[in-house]
N, C-alpha and C positions, 0 to 999 in steps of 0.2 A: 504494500500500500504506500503510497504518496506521503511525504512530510507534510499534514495537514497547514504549517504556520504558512506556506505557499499559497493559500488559497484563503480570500477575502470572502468573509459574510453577505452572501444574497439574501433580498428580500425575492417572495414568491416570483414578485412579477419580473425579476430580474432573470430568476433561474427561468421564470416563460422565454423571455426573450434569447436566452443563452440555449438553451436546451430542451425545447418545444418538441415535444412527441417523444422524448424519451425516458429510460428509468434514470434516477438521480439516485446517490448515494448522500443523504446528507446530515455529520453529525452535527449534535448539541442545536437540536432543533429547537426554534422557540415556536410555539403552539395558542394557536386561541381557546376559547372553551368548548369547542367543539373538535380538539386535536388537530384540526388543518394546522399545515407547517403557514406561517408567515414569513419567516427566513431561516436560515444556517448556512452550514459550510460545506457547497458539495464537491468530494473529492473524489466521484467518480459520477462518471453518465456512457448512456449505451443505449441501443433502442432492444438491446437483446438481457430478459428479464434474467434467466439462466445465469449471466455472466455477474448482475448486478446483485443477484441473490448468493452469489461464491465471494464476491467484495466485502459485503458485509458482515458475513462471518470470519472473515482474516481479520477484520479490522475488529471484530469485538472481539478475537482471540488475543488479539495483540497488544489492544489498547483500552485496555481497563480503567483507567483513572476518566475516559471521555463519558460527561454524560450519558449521551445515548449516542445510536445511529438508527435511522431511520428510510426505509425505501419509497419512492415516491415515482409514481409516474405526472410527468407535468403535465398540465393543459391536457386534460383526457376530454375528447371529443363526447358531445351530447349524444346519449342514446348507444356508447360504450359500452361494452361490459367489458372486466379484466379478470 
């Protein structure tokens, strides 16, 4: 996994803009009350879920002290299912 300090906190609409249609890896997520992420830190993105779901278990094997991590597909189109 990536030296997270490399990578600047996005808010939602950032990570839209950056990585539309894909999965995002993102720790130390901050959350409304309804758990949507509003921002964090994504250290990894893909449009292939497989790959982003092998990410984020290295990175919680490795990296204990990080609050969370969290998988997020961004901008998922109306009428989706995933």
């Amino acid at each position: 996994m990536p030296d997270t300090t490399q990578y600047p906190t996005l808010t939602y609409a950032e990570m839209e803009q950056r990585h539309d249609g894909k999965w995002v890896v993102v720790i130390n997520p901050v959350q409304d009350n309804d758990l949507e992420v509003i921002s964090g830190t994504v250290i990894a993105h893909s449009p292939h879920r497989d790959e982003m779901d092998r990410q984020v278990r290295e990175y919680q094997a490795t990296h204990h002290y990080t609050r969370s991590a969290s998988l997020n597909f961004v901008h998922v189109p109306e009428g989706f299912l995933l």
